[in-house]
Backbone as JSON, one array per atom type, in Angstrom:
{
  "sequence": "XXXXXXXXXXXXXXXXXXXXXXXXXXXXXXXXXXXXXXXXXXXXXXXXXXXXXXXXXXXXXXXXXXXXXXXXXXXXXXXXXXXXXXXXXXXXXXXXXXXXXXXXXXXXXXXXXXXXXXXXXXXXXXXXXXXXXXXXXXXXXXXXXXXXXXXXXXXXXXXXXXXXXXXXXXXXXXXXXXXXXXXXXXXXXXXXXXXXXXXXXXXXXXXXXXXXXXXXXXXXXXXXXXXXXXXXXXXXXXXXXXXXXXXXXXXXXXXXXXXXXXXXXXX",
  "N": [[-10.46, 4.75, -24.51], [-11.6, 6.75, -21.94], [-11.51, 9.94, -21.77], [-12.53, 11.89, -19.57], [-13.76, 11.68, -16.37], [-16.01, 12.44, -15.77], [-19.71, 12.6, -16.76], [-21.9, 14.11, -17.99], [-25.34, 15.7, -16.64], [-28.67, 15.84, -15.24], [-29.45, 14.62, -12.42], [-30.5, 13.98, -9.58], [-28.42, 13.6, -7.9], [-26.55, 14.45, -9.82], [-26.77, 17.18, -9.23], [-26.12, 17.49, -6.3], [-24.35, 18.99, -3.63], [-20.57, 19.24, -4.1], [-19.27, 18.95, -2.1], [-20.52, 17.47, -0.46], [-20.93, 15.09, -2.05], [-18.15, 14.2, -1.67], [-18.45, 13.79, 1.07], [-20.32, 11.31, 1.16], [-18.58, 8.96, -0.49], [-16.71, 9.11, 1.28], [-17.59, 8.0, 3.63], [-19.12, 5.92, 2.19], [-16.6, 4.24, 2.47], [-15.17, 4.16, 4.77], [-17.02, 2.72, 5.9], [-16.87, 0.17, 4.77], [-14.51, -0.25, 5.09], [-14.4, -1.27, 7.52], [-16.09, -3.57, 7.74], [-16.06, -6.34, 7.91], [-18.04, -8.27, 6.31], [-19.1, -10.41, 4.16], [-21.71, -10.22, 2.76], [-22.21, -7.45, 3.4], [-20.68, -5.67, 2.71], [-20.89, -6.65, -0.39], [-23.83, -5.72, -0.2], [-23.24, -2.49, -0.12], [-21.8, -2.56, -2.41], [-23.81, -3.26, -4.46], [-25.45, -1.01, -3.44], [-24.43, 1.42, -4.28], [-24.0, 0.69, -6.93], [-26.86, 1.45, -8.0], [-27.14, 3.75, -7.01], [-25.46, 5.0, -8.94], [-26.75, 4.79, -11.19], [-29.38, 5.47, -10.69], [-28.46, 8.32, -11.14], [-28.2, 7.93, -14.17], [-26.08, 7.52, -14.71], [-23.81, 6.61, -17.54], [-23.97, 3.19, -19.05], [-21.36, 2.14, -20.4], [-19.84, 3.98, -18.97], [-19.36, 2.91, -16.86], [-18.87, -0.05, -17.23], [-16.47, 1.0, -17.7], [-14.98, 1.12, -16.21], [-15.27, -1.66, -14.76], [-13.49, -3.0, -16.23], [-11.31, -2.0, -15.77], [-10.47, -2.3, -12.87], [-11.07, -5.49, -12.65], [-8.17, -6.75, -13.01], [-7.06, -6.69, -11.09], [-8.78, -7.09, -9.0], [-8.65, -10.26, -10.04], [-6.28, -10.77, -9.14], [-6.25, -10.45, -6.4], [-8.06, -11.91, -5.77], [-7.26, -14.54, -6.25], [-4.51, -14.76, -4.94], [-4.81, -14.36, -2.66], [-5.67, -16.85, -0.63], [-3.68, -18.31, -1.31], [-1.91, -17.24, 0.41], [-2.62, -17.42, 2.88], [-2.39, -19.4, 4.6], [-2.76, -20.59, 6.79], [-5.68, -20.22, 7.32], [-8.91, -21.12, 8.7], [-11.4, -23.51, 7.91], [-13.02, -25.91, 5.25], [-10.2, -27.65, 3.15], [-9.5, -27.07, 0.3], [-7.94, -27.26, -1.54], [-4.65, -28.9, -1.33], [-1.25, -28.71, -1.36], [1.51, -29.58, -0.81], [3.25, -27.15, 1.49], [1.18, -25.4, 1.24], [-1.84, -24.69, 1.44], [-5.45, -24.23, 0.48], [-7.98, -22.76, 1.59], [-12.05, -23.0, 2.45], [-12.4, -20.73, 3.76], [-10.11, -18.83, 3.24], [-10.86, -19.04, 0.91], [-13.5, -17.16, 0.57], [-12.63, -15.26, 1.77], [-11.11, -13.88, 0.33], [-12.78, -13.53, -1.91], [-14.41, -11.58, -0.36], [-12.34, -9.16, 0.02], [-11.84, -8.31, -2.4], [-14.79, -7.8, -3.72], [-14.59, -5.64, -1.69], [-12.28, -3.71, -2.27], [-13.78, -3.08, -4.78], [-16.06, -2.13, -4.05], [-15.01, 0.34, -2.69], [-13.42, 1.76, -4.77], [-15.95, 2.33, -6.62], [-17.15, 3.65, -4.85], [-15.64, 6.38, -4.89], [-16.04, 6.58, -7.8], [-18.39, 7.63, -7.79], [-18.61, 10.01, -6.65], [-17.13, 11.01, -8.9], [-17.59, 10.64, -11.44], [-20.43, 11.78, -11.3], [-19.32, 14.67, -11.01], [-18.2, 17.43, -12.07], [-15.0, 18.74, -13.46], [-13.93, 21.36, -11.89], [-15.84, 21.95, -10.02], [-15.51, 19.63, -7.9], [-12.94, 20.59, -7.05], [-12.96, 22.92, -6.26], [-14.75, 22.18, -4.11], [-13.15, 20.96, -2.72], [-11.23, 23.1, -2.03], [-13.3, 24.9, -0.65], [-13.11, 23.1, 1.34], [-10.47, 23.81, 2.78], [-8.44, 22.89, 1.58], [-5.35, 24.35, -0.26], [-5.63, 26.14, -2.75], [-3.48, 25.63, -4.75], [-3.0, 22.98, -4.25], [-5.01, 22.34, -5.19], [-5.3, 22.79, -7.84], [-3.56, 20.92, -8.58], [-4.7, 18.39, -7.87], [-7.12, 18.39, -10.04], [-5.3, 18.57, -12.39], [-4.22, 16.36, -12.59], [-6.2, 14.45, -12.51], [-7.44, 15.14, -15.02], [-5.07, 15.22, -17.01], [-3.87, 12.39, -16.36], [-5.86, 10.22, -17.5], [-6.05, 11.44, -20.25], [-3.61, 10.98, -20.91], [-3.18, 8.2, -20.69], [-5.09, 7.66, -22.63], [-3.34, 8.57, -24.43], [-1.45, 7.35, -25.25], [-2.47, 4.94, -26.42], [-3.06, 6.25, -28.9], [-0.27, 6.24, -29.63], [0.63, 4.09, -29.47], [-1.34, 2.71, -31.68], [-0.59, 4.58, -34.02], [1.99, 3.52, -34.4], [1.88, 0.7, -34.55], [0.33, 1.1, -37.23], [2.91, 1.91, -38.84], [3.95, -0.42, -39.11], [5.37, -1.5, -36.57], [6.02, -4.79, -35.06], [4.34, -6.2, -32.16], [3.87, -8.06, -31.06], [5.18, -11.67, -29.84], [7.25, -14.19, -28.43], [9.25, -13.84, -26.49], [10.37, -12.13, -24.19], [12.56, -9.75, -23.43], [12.75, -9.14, -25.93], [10.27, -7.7, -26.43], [10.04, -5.98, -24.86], [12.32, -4.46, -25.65], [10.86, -3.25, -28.51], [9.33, -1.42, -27.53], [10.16, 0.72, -27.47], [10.12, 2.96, -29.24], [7.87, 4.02, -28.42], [7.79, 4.6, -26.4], [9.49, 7.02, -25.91], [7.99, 8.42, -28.04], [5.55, 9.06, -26.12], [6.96, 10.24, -24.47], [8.12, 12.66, -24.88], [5.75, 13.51, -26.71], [4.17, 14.25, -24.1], [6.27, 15.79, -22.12], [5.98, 18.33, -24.01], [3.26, 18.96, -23.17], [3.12, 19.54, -20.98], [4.65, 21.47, -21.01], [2.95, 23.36, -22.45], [1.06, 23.61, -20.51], [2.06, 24.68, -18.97], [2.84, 27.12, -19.41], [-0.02, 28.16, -20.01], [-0.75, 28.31, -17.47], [1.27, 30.16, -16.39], [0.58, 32.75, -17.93], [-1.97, 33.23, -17.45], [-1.17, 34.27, -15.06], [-1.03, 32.72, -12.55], [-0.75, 31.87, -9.36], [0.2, 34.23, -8.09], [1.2, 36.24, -5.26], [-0.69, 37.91, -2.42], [-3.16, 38.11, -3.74], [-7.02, 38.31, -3.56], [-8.26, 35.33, -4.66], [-11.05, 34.81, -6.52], [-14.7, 33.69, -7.73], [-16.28, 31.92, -10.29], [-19.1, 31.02, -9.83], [-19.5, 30.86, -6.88], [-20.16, 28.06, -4.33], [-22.88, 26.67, -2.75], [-24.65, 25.64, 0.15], [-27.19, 23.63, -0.24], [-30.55, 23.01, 1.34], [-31.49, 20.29, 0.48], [-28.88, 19.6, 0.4], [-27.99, 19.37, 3.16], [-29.39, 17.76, 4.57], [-29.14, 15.93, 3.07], [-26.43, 15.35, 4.0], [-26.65, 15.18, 6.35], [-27.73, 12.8, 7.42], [-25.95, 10.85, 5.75], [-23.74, 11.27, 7.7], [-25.1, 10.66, 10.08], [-26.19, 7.74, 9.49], [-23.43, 6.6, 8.93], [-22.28, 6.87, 11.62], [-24.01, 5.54, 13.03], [-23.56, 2.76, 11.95], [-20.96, 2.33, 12.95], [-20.93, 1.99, 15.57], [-22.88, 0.32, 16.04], [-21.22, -2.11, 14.81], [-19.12, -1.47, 16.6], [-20.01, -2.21, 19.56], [-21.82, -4.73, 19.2], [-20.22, -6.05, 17.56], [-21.53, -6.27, 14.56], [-21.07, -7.02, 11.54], [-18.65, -7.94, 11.61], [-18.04, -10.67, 11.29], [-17.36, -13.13, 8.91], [-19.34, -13.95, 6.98], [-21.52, -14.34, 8.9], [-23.7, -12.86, 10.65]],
  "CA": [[-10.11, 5.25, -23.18], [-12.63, 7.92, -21.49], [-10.83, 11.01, -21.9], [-12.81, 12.9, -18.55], [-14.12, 11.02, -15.94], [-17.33, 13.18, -15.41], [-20.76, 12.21, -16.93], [-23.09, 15.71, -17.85], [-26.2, 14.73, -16.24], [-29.12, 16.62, -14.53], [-29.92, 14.27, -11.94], [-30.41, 14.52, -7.93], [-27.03, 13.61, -7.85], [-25.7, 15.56, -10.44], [-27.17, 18.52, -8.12], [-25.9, 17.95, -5.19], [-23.13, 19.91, -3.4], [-19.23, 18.41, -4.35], [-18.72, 18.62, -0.57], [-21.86, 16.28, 0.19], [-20.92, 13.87, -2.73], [-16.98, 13.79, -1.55], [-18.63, 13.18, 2.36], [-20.67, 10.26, 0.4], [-17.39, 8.84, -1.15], [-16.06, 8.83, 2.83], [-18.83, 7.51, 4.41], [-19.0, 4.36, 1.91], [-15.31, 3.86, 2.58], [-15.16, 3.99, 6.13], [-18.63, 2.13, 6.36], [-16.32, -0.86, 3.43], [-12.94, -0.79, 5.98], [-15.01, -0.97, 9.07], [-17.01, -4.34, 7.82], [-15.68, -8.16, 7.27], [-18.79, -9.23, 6.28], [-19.19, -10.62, 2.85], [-22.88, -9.71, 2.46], [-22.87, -5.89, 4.14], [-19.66, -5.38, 1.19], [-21.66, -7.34, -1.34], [-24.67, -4.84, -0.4], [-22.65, -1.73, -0.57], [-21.52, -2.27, -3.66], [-25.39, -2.99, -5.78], [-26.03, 0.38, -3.39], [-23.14, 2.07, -4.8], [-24.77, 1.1, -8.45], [-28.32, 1.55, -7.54], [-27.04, 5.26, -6.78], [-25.4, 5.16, -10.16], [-28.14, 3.96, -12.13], [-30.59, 6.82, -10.84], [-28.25, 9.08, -11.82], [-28.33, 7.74, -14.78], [-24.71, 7.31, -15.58], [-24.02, 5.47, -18.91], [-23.26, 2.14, -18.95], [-20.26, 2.27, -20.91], [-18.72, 3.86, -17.91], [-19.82, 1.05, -15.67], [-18.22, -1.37, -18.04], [-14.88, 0.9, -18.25], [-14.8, 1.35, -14.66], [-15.09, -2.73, -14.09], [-12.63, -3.27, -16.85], [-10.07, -1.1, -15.11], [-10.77, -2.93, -11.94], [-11.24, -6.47, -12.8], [-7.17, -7.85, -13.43], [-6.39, -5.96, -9.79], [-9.66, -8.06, -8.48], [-8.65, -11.13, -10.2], [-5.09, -11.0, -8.68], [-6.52, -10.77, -5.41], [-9.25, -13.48, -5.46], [-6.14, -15.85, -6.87], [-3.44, -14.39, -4.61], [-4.99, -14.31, -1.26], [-6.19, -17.93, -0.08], [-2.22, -18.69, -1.44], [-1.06, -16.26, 1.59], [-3.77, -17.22, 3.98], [-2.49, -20.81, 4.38], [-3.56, -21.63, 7.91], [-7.46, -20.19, 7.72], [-10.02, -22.42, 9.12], [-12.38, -24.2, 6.87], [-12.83, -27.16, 4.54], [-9.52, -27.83, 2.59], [-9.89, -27.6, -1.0], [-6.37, -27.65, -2.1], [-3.77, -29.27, -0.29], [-0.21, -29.45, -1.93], [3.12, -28.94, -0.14], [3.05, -26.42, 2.58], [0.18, -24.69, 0.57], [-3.53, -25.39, 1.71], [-6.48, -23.65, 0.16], [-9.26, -23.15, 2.68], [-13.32, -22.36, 2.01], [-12.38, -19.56, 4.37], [-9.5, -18.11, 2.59], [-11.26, -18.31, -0.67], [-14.63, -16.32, 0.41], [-12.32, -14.03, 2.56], [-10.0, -13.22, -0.95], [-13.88, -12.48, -2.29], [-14.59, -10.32, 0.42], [-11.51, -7.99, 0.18], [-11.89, -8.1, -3.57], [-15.35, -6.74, -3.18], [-14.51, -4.37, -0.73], [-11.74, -2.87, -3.26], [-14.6, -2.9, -5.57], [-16.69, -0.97, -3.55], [-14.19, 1.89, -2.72], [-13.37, 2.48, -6.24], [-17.4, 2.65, -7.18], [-17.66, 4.84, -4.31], [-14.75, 7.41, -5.89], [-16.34, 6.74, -8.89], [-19.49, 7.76, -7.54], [-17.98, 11.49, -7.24], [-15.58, 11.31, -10.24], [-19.14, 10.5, -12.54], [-21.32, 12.91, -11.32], [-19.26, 16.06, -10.5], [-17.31, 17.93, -13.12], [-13.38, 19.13, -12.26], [-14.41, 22.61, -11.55], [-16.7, 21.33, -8.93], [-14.51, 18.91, -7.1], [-11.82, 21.34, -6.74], [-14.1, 23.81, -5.66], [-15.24, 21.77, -2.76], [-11.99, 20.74, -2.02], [-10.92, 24.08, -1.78], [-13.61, 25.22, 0.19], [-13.39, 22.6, 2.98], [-9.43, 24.23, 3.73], [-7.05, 22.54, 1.01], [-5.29, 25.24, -0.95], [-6.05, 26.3, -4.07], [-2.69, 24.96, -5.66], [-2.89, 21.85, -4.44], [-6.65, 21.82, -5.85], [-5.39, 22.59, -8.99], [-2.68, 19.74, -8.88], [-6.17, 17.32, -8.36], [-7.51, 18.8, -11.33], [-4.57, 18.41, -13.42], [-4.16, 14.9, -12.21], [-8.05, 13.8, -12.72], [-8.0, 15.67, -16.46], [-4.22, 14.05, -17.51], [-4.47, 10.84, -16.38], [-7.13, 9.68, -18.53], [-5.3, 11.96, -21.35], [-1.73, 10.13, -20.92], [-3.16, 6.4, -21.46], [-5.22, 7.96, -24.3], [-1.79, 9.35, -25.6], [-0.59, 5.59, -25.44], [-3.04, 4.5, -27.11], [-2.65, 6.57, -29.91], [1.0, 6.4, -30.23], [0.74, 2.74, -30.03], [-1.9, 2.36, -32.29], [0.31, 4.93, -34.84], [3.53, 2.67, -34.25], [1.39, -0.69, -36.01], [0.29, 1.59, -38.47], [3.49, 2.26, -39.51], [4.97, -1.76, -39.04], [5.59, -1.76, -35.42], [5.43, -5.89, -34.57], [4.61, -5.99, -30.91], [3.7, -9.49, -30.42], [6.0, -12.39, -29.51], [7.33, -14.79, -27.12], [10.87, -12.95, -26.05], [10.02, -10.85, -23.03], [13.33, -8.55, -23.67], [12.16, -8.13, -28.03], [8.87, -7.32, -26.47], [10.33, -4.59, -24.38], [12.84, -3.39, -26.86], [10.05, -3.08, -29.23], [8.17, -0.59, -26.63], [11.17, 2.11, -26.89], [9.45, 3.89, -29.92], [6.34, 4.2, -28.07], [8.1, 5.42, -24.81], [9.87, 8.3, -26.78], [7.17, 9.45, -28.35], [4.83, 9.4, -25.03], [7.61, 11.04, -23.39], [8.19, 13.73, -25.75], [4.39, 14.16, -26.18], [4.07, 14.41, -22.39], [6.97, 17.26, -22.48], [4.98, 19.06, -24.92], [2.11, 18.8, -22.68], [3.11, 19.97, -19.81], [5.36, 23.15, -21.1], [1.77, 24.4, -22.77], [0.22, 23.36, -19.45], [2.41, 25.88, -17.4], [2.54, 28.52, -19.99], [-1.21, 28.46, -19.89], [-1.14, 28.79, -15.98], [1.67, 31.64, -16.22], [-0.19, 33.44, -18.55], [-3.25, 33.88, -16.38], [-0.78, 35.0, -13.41], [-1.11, 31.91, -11.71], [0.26, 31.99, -8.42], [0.26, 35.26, -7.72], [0.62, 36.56, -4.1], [-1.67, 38.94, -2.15], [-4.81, 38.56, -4.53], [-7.8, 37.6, -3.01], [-9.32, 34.46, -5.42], [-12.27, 35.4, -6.57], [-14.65, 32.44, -8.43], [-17.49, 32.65, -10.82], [-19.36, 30.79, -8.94], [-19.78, 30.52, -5.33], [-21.24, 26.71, -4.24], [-24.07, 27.15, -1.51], [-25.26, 23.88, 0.14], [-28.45, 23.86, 0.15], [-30.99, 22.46, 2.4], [-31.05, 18.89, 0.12], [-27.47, 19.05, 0.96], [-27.82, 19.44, 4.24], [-30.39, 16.99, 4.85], [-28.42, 14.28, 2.74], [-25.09, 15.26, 4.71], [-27.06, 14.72, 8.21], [-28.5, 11.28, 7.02], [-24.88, 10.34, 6.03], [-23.19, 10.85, 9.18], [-25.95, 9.54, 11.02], [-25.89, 6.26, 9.42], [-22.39, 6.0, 9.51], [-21.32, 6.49, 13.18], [-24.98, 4.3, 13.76], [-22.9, 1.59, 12.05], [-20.08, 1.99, 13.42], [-21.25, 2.02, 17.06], [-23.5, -1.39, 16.08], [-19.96, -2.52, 14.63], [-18.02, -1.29, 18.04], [-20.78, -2.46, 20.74], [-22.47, -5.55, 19.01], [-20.02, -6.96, 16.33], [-22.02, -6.52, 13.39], [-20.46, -6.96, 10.51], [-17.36, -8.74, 12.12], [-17.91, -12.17, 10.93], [-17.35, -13.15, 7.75], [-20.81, -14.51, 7.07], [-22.4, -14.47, 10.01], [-24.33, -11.26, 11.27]],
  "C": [[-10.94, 6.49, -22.87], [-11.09, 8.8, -20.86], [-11.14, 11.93, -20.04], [-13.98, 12.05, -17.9], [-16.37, 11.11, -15.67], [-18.52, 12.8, -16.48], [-21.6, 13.19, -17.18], [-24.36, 14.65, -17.19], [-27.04, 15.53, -15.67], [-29.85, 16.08, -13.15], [-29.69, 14.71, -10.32], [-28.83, 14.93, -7.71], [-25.92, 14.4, -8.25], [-25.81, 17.2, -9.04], [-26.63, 18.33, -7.2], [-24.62, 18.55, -4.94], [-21.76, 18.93, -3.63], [-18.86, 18.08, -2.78], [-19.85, 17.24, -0.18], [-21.39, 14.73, -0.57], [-19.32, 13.54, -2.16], [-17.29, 13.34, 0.11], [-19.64, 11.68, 2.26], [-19.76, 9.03, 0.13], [-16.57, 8.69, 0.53], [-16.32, 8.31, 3.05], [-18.86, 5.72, 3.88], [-17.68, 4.05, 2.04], [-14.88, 3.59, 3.82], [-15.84, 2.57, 6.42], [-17.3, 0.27, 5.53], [-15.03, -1.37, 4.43], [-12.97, -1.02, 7.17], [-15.28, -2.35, 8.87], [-15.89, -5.98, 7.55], [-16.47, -9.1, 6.85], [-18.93, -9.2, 5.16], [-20.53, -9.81, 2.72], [-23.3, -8.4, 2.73], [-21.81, -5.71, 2.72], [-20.58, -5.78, -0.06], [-23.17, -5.9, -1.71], [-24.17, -3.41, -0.53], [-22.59, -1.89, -1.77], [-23.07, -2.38, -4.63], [-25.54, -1.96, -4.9], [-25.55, 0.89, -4.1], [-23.64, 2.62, -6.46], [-25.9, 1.26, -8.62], [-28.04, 3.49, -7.7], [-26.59, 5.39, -8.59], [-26.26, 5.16, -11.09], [-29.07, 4.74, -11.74], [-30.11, 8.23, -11.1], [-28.01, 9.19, -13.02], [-27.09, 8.17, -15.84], [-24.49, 6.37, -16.49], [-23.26, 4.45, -18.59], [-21.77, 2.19, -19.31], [-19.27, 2.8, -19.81], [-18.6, 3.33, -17.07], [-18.72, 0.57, -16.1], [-16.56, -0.92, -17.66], [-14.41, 0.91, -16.74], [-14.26, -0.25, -13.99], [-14.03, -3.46, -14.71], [-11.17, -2.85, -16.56], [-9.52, -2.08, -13.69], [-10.32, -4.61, -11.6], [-9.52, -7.48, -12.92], [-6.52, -7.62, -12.01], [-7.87, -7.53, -9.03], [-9.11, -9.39, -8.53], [-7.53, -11.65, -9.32], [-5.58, -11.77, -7.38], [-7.57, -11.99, -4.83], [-8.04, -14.75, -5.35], [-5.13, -15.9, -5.7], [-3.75, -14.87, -3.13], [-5.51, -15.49, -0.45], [-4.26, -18.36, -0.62], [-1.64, -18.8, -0.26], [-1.4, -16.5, 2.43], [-3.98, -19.03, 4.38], [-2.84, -21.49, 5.56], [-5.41, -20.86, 8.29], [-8.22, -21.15, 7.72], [-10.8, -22.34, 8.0], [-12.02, -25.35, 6.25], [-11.55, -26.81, 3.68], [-9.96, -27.97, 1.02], [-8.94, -28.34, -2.32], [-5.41, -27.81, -1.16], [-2.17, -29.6, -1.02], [1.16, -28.27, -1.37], [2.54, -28.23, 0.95], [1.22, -25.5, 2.53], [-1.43, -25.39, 0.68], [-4.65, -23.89, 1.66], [-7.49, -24.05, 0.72], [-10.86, -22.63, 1.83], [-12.93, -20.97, 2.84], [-11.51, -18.24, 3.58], [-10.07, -17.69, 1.07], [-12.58, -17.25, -0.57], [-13.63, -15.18, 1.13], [-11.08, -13.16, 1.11], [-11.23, -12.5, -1.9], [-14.3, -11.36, -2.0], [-13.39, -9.15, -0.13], [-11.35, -7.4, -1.59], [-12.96, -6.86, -4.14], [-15.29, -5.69, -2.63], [-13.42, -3.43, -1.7], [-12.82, -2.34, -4.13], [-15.4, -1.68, -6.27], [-15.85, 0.41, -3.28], [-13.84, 2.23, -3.75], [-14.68, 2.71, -6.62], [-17.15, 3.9, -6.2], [-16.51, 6.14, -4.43], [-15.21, 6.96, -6.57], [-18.3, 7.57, -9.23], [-19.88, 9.57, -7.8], [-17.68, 12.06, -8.42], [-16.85, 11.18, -11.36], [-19.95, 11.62, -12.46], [-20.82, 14.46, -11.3], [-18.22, 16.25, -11.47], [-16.13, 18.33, -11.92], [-13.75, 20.08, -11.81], [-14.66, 22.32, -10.1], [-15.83, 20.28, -7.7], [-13.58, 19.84, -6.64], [-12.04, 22.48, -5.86], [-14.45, 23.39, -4.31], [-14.27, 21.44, -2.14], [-11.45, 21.9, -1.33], [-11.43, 25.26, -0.31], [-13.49, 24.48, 1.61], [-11.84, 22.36, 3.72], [-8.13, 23.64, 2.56], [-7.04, 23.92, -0.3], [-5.29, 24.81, -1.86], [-5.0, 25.32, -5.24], [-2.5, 23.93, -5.34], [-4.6, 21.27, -5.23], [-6.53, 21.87, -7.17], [-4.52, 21.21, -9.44], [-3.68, 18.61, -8.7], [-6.84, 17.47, -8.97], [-6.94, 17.94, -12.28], [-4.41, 16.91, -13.14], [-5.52, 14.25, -12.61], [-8.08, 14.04, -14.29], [-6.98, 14.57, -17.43], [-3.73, 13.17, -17.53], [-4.93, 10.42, -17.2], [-6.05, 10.26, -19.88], [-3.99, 11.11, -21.79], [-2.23, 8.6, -21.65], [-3.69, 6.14, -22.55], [-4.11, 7.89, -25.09], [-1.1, 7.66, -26.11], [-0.7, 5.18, -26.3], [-3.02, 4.66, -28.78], [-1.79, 6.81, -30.78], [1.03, 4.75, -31.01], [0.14, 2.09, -31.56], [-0.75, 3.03, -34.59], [1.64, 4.14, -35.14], [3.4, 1.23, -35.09], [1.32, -0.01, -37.12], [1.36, 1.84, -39.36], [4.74, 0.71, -39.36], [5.5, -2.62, -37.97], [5.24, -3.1, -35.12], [5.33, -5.66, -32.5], [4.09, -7.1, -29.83], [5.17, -10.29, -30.74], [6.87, -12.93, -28.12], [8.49, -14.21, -26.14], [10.38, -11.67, -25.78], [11.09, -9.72, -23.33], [13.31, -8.02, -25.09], [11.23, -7.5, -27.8], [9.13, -5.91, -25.92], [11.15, -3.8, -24.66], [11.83, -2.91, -28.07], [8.74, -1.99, -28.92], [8.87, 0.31, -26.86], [10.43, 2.93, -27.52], [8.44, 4.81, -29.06], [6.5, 4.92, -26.83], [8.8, 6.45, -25.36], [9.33, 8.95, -27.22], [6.18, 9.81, -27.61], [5.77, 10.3, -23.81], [7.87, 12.76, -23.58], [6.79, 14.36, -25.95], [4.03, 15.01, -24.73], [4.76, 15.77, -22.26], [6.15, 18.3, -23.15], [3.61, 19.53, -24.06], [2.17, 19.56, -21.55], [3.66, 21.54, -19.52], [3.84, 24.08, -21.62], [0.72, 24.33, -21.15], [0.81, 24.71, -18.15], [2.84, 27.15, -18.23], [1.08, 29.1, -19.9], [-1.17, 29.16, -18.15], [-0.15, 30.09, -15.76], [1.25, 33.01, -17.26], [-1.5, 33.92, -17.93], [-2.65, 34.26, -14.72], [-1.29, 33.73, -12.38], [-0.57, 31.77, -10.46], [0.96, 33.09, -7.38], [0.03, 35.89, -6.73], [0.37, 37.7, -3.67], [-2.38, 39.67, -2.78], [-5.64, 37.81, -3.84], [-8.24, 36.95, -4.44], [-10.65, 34.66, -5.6], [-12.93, 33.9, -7.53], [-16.31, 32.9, -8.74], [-18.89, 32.25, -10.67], [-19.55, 30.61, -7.78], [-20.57, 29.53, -5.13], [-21.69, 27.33, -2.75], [-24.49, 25.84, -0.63], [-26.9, 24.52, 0.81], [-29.39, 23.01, 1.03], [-31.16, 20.85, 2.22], [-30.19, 18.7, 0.95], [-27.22, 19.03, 2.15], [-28.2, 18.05, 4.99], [-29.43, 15.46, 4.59], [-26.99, 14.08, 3.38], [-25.18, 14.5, 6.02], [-27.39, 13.17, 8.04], [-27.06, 10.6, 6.72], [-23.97, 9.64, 6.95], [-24.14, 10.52, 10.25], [-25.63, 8.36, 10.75], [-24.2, 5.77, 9.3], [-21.93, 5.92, 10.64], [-22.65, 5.74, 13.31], [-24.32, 2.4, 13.02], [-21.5, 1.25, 12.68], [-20.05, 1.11, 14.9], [-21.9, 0.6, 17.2], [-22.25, -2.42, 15.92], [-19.15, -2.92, 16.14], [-19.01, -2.58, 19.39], [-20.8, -4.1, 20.32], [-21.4, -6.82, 18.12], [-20.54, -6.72, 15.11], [-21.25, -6.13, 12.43], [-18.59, -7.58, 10.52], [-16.97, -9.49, 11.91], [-18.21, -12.05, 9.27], [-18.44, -13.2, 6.49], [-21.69, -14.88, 7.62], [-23.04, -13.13, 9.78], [-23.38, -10.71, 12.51]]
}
């Protein structure tokens, strides 16, 4: 389990401002909930890893990223031509009330994709920009500080917690724990250990987590925040902000006026 979502890295990307990469992270999300077209989603997403891949994020977090992804995808590929029982197209399955169309099944691809893509593009952020940095930009563009630290602490123990699972679970065989078998209520009496000691961990976790923050006077009103850094955007960031929102309201407006991207597989 990847402990911290972030990636060290010295690339363009890595460089640029947290505000530019979280208006990035918009931009493909808007641009993803705006479109119905298989092939503009389809191309988003190889951009998405095209961007990844010159920042030269490691595979391995590709992989854990699509592995995370992939049983939420599968649902929906499976789930959604079920639900979608009068869409036009050729019939592929026909039984009882239940008729599986060519339409419903590329349109359960599409929205699959398009999940895809909005998690790459938060992952696009969450890879290149350390917590510091995120919080930081959050901060500066008006959300307070303590809710910036509560998207910190959320981004850091996340990842930490399903670790913790992992390692209780893995401790719980080691010491005899069976946790296979066909009897759904043995299977989930056989989880209590493992939820007692992730709960109790967790406790533990969270009392050093707010002794740490009342120990540095956390919270403390009428101090000005001071930070040991100051982020700057620089003229990159400027440049790649303007190029952003250009091309997104120029798709939108082709979207609004023209259609594009309206049809499923059309233009």
């Amino acid at each position: 389990m990847i402990t911290d979502f972030y990636a060290p890295g010295d690339s363009w990307l890595h460089r640029l401002d947290g505000r530019v990469k979280l208006l990035l992270a918009v931009c493909l999300m808007v641009v993803l909930l705006a479109t119905s077209n298989l092939f503009v989603v389809l191309g988003a997403l190889v951009g998405v890893h095209l961007l990844l891949a010159s920042a030269r994020v490691p595979v391995a977090r590709l992989v854990w990223a699509w592995r995370m992804m992939i049983p939420v995808l599968v649902m929906i590929v499976v789930l959604w031509p079920l639900f979608s029982p009068g869409a036009p197209g050729a019939v592929l399955i026909a039984f009882g009330p239940v008729r599986v169309t060519t339409q419903a099944v590329l349109t359960g691809v599409m929205m699959a994709l398009r999940i895809t893509g909005m998690g790459f593009a938060c992952f696009t952020m969450l890879f290149t920009t350390d917590q510091t940095a995120i919080v930081r930009a959050m901060v500066q563009l008006g959300l307070p500080y303590r809710f910036g630290l509560m998207v910190a602490s959320a981004l850091r123990y996340l990842p930490t917690f399903f670790s913790l699972i992992d390692t209780v679970t893995d401790a719980q065989r080691a010491r005899g724990l069976e946790l296979a078998g066909r009897n759904l209520f043995r299977r989930m009496s056989q989880y209590l250990p493992i939820l007692v000691a992730v709960v109790i961990s967790s406790l533990k976790m969270s009392d050093n987590l707010s002794n740490a923050l009342e120990s540095r006077a956390f919270g403390v009103s009428g101090r000005q925040r001071t930070y040991l850094h100051e982020a700057r955007l620089a003229p990159v960031d400027l440049v790649v902000g303007g190029v952003l929102v250009a091309g997104t309201a120029a798709y939108l407006v082709a979207h609004a006026v023209s259609g594009f991207g309206t049809q499923l597989l059309g233009v």
